[in-house]
N, C-alpha and C positions, 0 to 999 in steps of 0.2 A: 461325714461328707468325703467321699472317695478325690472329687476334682472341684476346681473353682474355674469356673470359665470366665475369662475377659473376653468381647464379644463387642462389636457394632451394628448389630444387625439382631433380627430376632433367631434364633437357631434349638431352640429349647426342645423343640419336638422330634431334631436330629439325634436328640442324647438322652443316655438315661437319665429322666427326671430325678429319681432318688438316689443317684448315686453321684447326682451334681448342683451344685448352687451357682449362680449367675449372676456378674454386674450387670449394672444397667447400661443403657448404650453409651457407648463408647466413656466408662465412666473405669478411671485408673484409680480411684481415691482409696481403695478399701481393699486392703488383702488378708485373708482372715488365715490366719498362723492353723486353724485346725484343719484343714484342708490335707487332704492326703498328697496331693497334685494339683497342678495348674496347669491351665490348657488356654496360650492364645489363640481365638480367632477371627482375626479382625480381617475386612475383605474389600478390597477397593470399590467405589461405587460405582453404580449404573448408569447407563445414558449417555447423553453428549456428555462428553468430558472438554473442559477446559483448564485454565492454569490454575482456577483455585483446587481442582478435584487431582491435578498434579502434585499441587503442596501439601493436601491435605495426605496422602498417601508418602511422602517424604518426612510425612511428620511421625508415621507408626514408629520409626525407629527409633527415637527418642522416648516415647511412652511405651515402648516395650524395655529397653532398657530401664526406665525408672520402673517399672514392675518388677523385674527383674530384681536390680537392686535389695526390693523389700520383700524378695522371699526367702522363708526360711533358710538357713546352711542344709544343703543337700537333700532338698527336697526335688522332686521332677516336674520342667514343665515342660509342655509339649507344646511346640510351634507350630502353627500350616501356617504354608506357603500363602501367598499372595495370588491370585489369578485370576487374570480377567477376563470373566463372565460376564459381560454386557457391554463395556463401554465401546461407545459409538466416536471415533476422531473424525471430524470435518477434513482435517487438513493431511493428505496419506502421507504425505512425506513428512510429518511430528512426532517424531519417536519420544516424545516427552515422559508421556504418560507410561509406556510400557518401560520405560527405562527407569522412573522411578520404583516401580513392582519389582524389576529385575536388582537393581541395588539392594529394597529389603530384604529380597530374599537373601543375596549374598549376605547381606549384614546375619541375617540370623546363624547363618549356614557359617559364618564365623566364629560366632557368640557360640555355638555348639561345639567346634574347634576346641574353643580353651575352655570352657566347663561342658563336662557329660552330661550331667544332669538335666541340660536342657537337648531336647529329642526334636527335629525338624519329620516335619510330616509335609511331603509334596502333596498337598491338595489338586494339583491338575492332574496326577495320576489316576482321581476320580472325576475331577470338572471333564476333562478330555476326552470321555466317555459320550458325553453329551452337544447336541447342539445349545447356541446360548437359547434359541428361544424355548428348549426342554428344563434348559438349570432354573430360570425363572419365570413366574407366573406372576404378572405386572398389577393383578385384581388385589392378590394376597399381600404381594407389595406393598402397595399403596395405602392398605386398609390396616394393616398389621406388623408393616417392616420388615415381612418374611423374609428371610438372606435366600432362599429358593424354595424351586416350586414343591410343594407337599406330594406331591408324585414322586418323588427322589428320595423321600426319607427313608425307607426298606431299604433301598442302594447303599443308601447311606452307609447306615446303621451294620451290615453286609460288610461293605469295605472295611469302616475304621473296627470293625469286631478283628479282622486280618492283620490291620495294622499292630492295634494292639496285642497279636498274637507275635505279629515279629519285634516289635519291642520288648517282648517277653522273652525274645530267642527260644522260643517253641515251633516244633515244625516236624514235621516228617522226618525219619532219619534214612530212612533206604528205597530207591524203587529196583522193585526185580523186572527185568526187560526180556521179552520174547527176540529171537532173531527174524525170521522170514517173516518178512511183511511189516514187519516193525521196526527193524535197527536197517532195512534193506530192505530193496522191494525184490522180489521172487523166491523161491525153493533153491535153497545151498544146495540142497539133495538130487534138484535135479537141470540147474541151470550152470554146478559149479561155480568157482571162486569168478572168472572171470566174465560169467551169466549174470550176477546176481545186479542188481538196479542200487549203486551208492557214486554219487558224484558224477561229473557229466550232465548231461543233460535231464529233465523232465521224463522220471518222476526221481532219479537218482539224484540231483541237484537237493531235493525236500527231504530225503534221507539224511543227505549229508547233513543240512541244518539242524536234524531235530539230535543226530548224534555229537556236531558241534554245541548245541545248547547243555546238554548229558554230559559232555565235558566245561565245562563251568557251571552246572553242577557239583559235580563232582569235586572241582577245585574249591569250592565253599560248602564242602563240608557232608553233602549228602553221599551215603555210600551207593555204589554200583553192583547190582546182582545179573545175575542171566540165570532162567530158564526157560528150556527151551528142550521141544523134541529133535533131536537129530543126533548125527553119528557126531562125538568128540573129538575124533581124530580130523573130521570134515574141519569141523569150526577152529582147530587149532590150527589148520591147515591156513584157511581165509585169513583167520588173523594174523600168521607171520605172513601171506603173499601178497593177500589186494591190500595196494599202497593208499585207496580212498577209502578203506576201512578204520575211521580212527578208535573206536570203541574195543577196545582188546584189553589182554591181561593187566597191562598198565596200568587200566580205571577200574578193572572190575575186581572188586574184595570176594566175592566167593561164586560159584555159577554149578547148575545140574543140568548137565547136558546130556541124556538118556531118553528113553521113550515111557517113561515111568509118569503115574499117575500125577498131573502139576501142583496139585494141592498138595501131595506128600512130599514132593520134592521143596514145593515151601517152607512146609515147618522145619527139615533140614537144614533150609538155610539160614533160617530164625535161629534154628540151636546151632547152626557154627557158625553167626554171627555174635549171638548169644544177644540178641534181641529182641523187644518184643513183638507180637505180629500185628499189632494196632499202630505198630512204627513202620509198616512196610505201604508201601504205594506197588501193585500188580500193572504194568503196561502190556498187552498182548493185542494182538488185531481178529483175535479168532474168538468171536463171539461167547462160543459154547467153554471153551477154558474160559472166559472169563465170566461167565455163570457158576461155572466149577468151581474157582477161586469162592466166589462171592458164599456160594451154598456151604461149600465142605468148613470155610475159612471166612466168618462173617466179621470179623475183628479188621480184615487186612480190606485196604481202601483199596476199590477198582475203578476207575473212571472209563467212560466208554473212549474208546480210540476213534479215530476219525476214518471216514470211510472213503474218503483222498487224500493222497498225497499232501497236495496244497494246502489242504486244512491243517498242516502240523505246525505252522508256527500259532496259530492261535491254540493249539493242544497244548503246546510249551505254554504260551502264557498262562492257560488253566491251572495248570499245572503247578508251577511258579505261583500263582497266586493265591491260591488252595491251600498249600500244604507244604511250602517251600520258603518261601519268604521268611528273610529275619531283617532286622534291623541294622545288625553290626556284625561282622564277622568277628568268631576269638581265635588266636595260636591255635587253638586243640579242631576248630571247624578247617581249618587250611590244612590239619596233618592227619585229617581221620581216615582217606584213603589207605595214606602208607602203615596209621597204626592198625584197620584193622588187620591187612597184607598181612603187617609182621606176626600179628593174633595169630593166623592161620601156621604161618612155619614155627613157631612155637608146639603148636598142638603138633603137628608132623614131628619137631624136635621130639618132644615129650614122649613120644613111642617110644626111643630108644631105651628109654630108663622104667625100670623094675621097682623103684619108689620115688613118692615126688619130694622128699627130702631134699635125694640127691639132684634130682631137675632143677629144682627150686635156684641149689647151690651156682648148680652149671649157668644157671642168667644169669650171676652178676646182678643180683637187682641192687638200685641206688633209690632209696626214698630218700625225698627233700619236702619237709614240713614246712611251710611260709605263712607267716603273720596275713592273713587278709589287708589290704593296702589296695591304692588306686589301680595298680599292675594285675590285678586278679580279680576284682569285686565281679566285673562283670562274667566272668569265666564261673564263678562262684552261683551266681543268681544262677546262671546258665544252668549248672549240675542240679540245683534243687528244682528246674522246670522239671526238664529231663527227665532224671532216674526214677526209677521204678519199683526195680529190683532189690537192693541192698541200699536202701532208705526206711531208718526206723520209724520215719513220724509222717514223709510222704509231705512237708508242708511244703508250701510255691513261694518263692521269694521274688523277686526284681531286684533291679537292681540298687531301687530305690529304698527299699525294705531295708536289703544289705548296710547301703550307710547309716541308715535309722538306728540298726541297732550297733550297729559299731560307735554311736553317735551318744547312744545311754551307756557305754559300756561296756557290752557283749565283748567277747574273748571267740576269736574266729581265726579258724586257722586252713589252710586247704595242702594236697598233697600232691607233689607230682613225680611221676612213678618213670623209670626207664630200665633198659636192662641191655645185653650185646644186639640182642637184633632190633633195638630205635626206642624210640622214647614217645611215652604215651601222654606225655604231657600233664597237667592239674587232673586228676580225676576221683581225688576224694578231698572231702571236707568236714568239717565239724565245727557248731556255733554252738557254745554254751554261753546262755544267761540266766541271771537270775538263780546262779548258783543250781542250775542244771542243763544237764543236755537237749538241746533244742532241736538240734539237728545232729546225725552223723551220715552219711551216704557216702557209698564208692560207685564208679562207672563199672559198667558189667564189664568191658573192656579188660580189666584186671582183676577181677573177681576168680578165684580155685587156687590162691596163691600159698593164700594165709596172711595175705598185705594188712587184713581188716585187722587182724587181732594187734600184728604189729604197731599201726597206725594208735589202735586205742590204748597199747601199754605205752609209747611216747606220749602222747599227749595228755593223757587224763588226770585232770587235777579238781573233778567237782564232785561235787557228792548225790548229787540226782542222775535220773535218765527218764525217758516213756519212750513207749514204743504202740503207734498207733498203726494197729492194721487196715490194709486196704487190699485189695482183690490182684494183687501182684506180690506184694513185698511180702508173702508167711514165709522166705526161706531166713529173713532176719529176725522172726517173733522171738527165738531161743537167745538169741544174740548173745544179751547183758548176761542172761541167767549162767550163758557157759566161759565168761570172764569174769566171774566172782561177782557180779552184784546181788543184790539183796530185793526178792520181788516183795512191793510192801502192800499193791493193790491190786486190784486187775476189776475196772469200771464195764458202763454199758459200753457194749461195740467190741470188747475185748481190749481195752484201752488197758495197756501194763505199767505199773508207775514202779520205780525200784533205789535205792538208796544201795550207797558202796561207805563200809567204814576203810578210810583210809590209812587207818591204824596196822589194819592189816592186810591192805592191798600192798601187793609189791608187784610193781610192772617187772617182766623178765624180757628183756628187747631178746630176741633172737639171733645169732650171728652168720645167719643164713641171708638178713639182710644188710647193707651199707646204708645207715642211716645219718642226714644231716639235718638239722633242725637252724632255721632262719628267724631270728627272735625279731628282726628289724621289718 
């Protein structure tokens, strides 16, 4: 059983049936230890309300705290929100009722404060959607306790799949953005910098916004591309002069500005992003490019753009709610702008030198190994959504997973890399349990260094590995093989199982890097 739901209402047909068990209404007695997760949903009730339907709803916080109390250490439960979907107050001026719902919320929305483990879910971010007489259907009600109308359950079902995608801190990592007609309303090319439609008045005004949203974005973590046909010298031009252009080199980690084919120009920025191209989100407003993306490049998500202006804040929220959305933000989501920035003047650095020995040397890199602890778990779950690329086993953690097995004893440790031009923050990790390696993955970010191998001559002290391939990760299948292990099988799927005698492994640290290791 994936979840246990505490519930006052019937809600069964909301959620997957097999992947969940159910109290009875509104019954707190029974928490069953095997349960992967808990999930309360208890929802104020319908109708005229008066003072007893005030008290009763003052009472959840009490019997969510005593649930609370009897679950497992470090298990997750997910709270929604309170919201009121139906009730009817006689009296307009009696803020009673609504002020009780607004206290639980804050209650829980504190109880998440001082332990993580418990996840709040705004429920009106979906009720909100609807009128009350669409959330309920008074027939179903009546006969069956339904908490809402059976018309909403696709919705439903739709939204919280989202949510639990940002509780996973999974999401899109980059959109590439066209200029004319999309960051701006007209032709740079032929309206010039002080032609072009961004701020001011209608339709400039809606530019502005959707570029204001693109920058918070950006500050949480999603990177910024540009392509785009026009002259480079134009668009560098716009960007140091028009003052209501905020979108410039600042936010943007890499951009093709040429009249060259945009699907090629894509994968370009894939490989000097060194990402993948199922992790790009394409914005453009010219139809036929964005067929072009779709045809040449079926991995990279295109969404249709809006064919007014005004339409663009509800394209942000698509947008956002799609493939954007997380949960929590980490350190490494606030600095990924400037680390990818710095990626790029590396690679420019790295021209000058004739071997990457000596580049290597000229970073200054600083690896700093840290014990897994409350300060990274989630940074940690984070990387094994993520990565792709230089992940041997590819498995998906939360962050709930994480405490589990730090919880039976797993030995987890992650890594965070920096060098003279900024710091890349936690971007590798490795879980051994059960006297083998579970996990190892580094972020592509720092990948071409040699960091990997380093990483696994400090660290390794067990005597197993696998390496489970999946339709990205073949550039690690050699991995183990080419730092001494021992391959002892190799199953269906191509599944590599390998043992290391540590008799005669001898890790050899390299002194190309500055390494610290953090045992606490």
């Amino acid at each position: 059983m994936k979840y246990f739901v505490f519930r006052n209402n019937t809600i069964e047909f909301f959620f997957d049936e097999k992947a969940c068990a159910f109290s009875g209404y509104d019954d707190i007695s029974v928490v069953p230890e095997d349960a992967d997760g808990y999930i309360w949903f208890y929802q104020p009730p319908y109708g005229v309300v008066g003072e007893k339907d005030t008290e009763l709803v003052r009472s959840f916080a009490q019997k969510f705290d005593l649930v609370y109390s009897r679950i497992p250490t470090g298990k997750e439960m997910l709270a929604f929100t309170l919201c009121d979907r139906g009730g009817t107050n006689i009296v307009s001026g009696d803020f009673s009722f609504r002020t009780a719902i607004e206290e639980f919320n804050t209650h829980i929305i504190e109880r998440s404060r001082e332990n993580r483990t418990i996840k709040v879910v705004d429920f009106s971010d979906f009720a909100s959607r609807y009128k009350k007489s669409e959330l309920i259907d008074w027939k179903y009600y009546f006969t069956s306790q339904l908490a809402f109308s059976a018309k909403r359950v696709a919705d439903f079902k739709q939204w919280f799949s989202g949510v639990q995608r940002g509780l996973a801190l999974t999401r899109k990592k980059c959109i590439v953005l066209d200029l004319d007609g999309t960051l701006w309303g007209g032709v740079l090319g032929e309206d010039g910098i002080d032609g072009i439609k961004i701020g001011g008045e209608y339709p400039g005004k809606a530019f502005l916004y959707f570029q204001t949203s693109l920058v918070e974005l950006s500050k949480s973590g999603v990177i910024l591309a540009v392509c785009s046909k026009n002259n480079e010298s134009d668009v560098k031009d716009c960007w140091a002069k028009n003052p209501y252009n905020i979108i410039t080199e600042k936010y943007i980690s890499a951009y093709r500005i040429n009249w060259n084919n945009k699907a090629d120009n894509m994968r370009e920025i894939a490989a000097e992003l060194n990402i993948a191209l199922d992790s790009m989100v394409f914005v453009d407003d010219t139809p036929t490019e964005r067929e072009l993306v779709r045809q040449a490049l079926p991995l990279v998500t295109v969404p249709d753009f809006p064919e007014q202006p005004y339409n663009l804040p509800v394209f942000v929220d698509e947008l956002i709610e799609k493939y954007f959305k997380v949960y929590v933000l980490t350190d490494e989501d606030r600095q990924k702008t400037a680390a990818y920035q710095a990626n790029v003047a590396r690679a420019s650095e790295q021209q000058k030198f004739t071997d990457m020995d000596s580049f290597i040397k000229s970073l200054a890199l600083k690896l700093t190994i840290h014990r897994a602890s409350s300060m990274n778990i989630r940074r940690i779950a984070q990387m094994t959504q993520k990565t792709n690329q230089f992940n041997v086993t590819t498995r998906r953690y939360t962050e709930n997973d994480v405490n589990a097995m730090l919880s039976t004893g797993a030995n987890i440790w992650c890594l965070s890399v920096s060098d003279r031009f900024g710091d890349s923050g936690i971007t590798g990790c490795i879980i051994v349990k059960d006297g083998e390696i579970d996990e190892l993955l580094l972020s592509c970010r720092i990948l071409g260094k040699g960091i990997e191998k380093e990483f696994l001559a400090q660290i390794l002290t067990r005597l197993k590995a696998a390496y489970i391939p999946t339709a990205k990760n073949a550039q690690v299948k050699d991995f183990y093989e080419n730092n001494g292990f021992t391959l002892v099988s190799e199953g269906d799927g191509g599944i590599k199982r390998y043992t290391l005698n540590l008799v005669k492994y001898e890790a050899k640290p390299d002194d190309k890097y500055h390494v610290m290791m953090e045992e606490r």
